[in-house]
N, C-alpha and C positions, 0 to 999 in steps of 0.2 A: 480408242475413243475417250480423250476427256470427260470427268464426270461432270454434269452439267443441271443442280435441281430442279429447275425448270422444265428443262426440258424430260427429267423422270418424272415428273409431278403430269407431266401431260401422256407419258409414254402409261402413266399407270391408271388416269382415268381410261386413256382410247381400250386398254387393256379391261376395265372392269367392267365398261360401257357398250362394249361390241355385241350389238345383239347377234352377230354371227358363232357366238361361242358359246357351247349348252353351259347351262347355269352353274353345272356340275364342276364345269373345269375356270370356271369366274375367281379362285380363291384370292388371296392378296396377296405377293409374293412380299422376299424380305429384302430382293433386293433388284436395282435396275440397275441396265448398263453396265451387271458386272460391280456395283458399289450400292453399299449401304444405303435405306433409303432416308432421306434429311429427318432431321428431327432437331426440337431445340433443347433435348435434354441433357448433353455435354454445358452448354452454356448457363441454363437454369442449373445446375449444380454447381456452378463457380459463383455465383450471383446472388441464389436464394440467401443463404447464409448471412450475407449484409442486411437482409431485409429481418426488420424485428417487428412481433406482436407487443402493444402497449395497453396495458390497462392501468384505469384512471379511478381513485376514490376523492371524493370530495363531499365536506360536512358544511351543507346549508340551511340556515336559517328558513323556518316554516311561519310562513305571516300569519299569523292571529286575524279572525275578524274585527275590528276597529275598538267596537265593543271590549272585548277581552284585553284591550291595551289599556284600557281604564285604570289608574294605580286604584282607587276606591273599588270599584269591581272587583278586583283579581283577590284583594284585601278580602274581601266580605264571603266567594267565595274558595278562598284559604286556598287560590292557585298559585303553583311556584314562580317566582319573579323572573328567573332562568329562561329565554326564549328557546322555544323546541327546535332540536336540531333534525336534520333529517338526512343520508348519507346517499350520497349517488355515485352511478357507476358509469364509465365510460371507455370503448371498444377504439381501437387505432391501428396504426403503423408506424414505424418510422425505416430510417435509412441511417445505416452506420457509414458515415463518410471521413473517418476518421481513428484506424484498429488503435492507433497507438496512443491517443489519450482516450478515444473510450467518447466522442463525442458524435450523439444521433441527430440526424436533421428531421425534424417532423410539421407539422400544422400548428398553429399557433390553438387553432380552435380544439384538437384532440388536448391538448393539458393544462388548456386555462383553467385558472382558478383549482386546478388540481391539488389538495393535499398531499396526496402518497402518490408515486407514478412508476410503475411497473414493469418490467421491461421482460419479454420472453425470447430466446433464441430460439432458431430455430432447432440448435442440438438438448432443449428443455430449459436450459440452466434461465432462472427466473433472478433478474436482479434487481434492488432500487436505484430509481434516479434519479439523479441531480438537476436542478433546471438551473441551465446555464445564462437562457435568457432569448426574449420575445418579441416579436415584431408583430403588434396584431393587423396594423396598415396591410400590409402583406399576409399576412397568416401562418409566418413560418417563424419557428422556434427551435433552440437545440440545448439537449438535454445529454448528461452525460453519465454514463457506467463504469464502473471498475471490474475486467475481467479480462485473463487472457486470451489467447487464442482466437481474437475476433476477426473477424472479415470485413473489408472495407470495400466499397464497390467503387471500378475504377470510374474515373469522372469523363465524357464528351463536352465535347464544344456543342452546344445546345444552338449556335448561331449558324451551325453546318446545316441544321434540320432545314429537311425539305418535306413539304405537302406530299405525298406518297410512300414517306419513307416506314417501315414494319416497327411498329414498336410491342411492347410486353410491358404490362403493369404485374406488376407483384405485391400483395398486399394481405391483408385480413379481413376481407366481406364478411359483415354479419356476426364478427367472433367467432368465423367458422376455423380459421388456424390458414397459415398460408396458401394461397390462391392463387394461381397465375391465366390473367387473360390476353391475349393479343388483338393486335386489330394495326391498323395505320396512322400516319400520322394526317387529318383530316385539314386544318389550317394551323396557320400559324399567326402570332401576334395577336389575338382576341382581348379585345380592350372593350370597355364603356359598360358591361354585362349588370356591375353593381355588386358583385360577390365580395370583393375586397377593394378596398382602397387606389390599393397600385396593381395593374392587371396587365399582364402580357401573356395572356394563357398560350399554353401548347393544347389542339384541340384534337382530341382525338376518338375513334371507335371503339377502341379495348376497354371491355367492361370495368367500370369504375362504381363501383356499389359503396350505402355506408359502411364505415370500418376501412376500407381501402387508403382514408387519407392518412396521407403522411408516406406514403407506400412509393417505391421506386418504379418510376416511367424509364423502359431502359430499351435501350437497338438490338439489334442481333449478333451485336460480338460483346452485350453484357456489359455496357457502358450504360452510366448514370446518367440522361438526359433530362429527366423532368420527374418532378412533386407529384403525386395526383392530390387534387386537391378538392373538385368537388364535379357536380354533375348536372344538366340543365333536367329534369325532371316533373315534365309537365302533369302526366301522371301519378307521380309517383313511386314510378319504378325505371331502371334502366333503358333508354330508350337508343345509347348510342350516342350521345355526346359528354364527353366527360371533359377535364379540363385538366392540365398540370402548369406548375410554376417551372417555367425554365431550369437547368440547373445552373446557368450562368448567372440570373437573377438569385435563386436560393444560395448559392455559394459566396455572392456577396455579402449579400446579409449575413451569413451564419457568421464571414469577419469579421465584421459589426459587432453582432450578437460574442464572438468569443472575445475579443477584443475590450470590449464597453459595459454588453452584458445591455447593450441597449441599442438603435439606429439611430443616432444623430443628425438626422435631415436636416441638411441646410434650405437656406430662402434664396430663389434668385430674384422674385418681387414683380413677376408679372402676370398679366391674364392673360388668356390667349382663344380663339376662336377657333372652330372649324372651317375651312374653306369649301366655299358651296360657289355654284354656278356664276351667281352673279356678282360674288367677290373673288374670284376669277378674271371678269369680263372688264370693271372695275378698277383694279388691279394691274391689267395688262399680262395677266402672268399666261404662261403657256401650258403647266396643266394644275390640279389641284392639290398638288401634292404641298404638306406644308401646315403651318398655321399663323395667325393672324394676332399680333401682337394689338390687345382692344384699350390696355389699360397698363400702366407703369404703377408702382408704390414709389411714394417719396422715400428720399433719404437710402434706397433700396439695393442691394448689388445692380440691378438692373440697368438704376438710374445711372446709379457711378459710372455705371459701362458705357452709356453711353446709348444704350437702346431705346427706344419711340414706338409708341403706336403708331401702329401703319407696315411696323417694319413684315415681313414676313417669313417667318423661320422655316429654314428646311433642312440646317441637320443641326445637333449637337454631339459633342468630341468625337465626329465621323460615322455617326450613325444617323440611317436619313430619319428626315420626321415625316410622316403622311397625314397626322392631325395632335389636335392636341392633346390628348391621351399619350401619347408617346413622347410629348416633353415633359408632362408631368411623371412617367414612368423613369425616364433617364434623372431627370435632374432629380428624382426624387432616392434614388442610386444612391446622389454624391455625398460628401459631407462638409461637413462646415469646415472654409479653408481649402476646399479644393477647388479648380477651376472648370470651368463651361468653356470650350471653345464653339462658338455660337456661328453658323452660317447661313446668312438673308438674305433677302435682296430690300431692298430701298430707292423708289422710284424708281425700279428698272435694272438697277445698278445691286452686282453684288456684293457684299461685304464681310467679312468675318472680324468678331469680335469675342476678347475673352473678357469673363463677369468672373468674380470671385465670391464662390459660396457663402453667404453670410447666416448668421443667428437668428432662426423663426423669431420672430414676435407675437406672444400669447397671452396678451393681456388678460389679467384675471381681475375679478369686481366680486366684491361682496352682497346678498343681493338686496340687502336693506339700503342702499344706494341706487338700485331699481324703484323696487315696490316695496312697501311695507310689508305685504303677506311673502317676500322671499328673505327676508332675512332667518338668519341660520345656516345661507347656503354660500354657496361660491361659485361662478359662472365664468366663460372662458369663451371664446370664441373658437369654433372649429369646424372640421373638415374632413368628416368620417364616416367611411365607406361610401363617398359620394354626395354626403349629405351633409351641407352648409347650415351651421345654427349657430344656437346657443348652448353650451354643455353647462348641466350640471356636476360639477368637479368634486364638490362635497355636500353634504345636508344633514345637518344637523336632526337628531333623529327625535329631540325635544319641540322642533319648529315646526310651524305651520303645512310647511312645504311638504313636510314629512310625511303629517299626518291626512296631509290630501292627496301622499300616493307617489307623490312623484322623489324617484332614488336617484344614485350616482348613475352618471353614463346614461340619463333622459336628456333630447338634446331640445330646443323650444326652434319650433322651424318657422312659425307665424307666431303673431301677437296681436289682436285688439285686428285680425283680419289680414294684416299687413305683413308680407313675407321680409322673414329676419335671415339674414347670412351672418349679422357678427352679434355683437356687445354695443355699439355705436348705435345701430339702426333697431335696438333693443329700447336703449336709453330712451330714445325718439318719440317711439310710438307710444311709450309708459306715462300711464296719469298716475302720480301716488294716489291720488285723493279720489280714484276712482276704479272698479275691477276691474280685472282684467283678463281677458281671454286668450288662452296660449294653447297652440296644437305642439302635441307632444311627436315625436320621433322616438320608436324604443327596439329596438333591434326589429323586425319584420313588420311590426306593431305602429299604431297611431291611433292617439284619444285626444279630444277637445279637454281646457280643463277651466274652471271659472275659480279665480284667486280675487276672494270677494272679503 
């Protein structure tokens, strides 16, 4: 008889389970059917070894009460001018996807802003890293060691995954030291969540705790499928939904990233909607799959190409689209200079057309060309982690702006009451000659602030 695990997996509950057999003779044998019984411990031993623990130092500046910033204050009482530093610590993973130069793929968020970055094998050897370079949109960065003898974990086609399929997270939960939990693969393509920027999560059961990010999402023959990344946590603790970044999406980027040392996103210059019921009906279209072309930018690839509101997208370079999350995810892929081949329909009629990747436009302003109370700063229009504003880009740490609190990477999302998406509709709403009321955006955070 063929050895078959399933079917030992069931021969050895009916076996444990038979209340026909005294208790006595219940033990668990070692083997069924004449064979070994499954286990994923040949594979987690070819595997684990790719998987590193990462630890993070980093020395940040400790604010002062406002007061204490007084130069006359500080003077009088004979405080050092030196702002106080204060040094922190941070717990990770990452994934050696690369023995022969020594290059790790991990979380953007496990090494930001990292000073010193750590890196532990799992045979001890402790080495520092290099950071090769960051994609915060995504959350994925790779960093690189010098050491022999490394282990690389072989790579899948993450596009194969299917809803069912057994995966294994291997990681670092808590700084407890390698970990491995399993589970399945729950969906696929989870978009819109707000975790990052560009989102195609892989969604899965396999316990994903802190410290696990950066950690490899991997199949049953030890192949590299997915990042973990982070986890829906309504509680507070583990509940079973966790999330990884593709490895076909992580693998791009890390090109990027070794390549540039940065992701060069290009612009194709459109906006694009959801399709819902009654722009379906509308439409004339047969199901909802797709998105809805609302809005062209002048001057734009888009426009060159040739595309229209109204038009409605349903694949891009032969990947379908079901909404618009998944064109901003694809095109957000490409790079400046590469192409889109775009397929729609337009009044009925299908079409396909190619757009060629062009140059973001990120206009930057000063902000004494706003308001009076922003100069000292720099402002920029943008579009991070979902959230359309105004970025603070720099601030002067003599200026007003400063001194009421607001840093780099606060974004202004209203004004004077009136919701801002750029620089433009910024300028608009602004009286120099009068205050003004701006809701701030600051990573999970939001305050009113009055610039009087």
């Amino acid at each position: 008889m063929s050895y078959h695990p399933i079917r030992s997996l069931f021969f050895l509950m009916a076996l444990f389970f038979n209340p026909a057999l005294p208790i006595a003779q219940a033990g668990l044998p070692t083997q069924a059917d004449g064979q070994s019984l499954p286990s994923l411990a040949p594979m987690l031993e070819r595997s684990m070894p790719a998987v590193v623990n990462i630890s993070t130092s980093t020395n940040v500046q400790v604010l002062d009460n406002p007061l204490l910033q007084d130069p006359f204050f500080r003077h009088f009482f004979q405080l050092p001018n030196q702002p106080r530093r204060q040094q922190r610590n941070s717990l990770g993973s990452g994934v050696i996807i690369d023995s022969k130069h020594g290059y790790v793929l991990t979380n953007n968020h496990v090494i930001d802003k990292a000073d010193k970055i750590t890196v532990t094998l799992q045979d001890g050897r402790q080495l520092n890293a290099k950071l090769i370079g960051t994609d915060p949109e995504a959350d994925v960065a790779v960093i690189q060691i010098a050491a022999d003898n490394l282990t690389a974990l072989p790579i899948a086609d993450s596009d194969t995954l299917r809803v069912g399929d057994f995966v294994i997270a291997i990681g670092n939960p808590f700084g407890l030291g390698q970990t491995v939990t399993s589970g399945i693969v729950s969906a696929l393509g989870r978009s819109g969540l707000g975790i990052e920027g560009y989102e195609d999560f892989i969604q899965t059961d396999a316990s994903i705790n802190p410290g696990n990010s950066g950690g490899a999402l991997v199949n049953l023959r030890g192949e590299f499928v997915g990042m973990n990344t982070a986890i829906l946590a309504p509680s507070g603790g583990n509940v079973g939904i966790g999330f990884a970044i593709p490895a076909n999406m992580a693998l791009t980027i890390k090109d990027a990233l070794v390549k540039h040392g940065e992701v060069r996103r290009g612009l194709l210059g459109v906006t694009t909607q959801d399709l819902n019921a009654e722009l379906v009906k509308a439409f004339g279209l047969k199901n909802k799959h797709g998105a809805v072309i609302s809005k062209i930018e002048g001057n734009s690839p888009a426009a060159r190409a040739g595309l229209e509101p109204g038009d409605i997208i349903v694949g891009v370079n032969g990947q379908k689209i079901k909404n618009s999350y998944d064109i901003r995810n694809i095109i957000g892929l490409l790079q400046i200079g590469d192409t889109a081949t775009i397929d729609l329909y337009r009044g009925g009629e299908k079409k396909r057309i190619q757009a060629i990747i062009g140059k973001p436009q990120r206009p930057s302003l000063v902000g004494n060309k706003i308001h009076p109370r922003l100069a000292g700063t720099v402002l920029s229009t943008t579009q991070k982690n979902q959230v359309e504003g105004v970025l603070f880009e720099k601030i002067d740490t003599s200026s007003y702006a400063w001194r009421a609190g607001l840093r780099p990477g606060d974004i202004i999302v209203s004004a004077n009451r009136y919701r801002i998406r750029n620089l433009d509709e910024l300028v608009q709403v602004a009286n120099p000659n009068a205050p003004m009321l701006i809701n701030i955006q600051r990573g999970e955070e939001a305050f009113f602030l009055v610039l009087k």
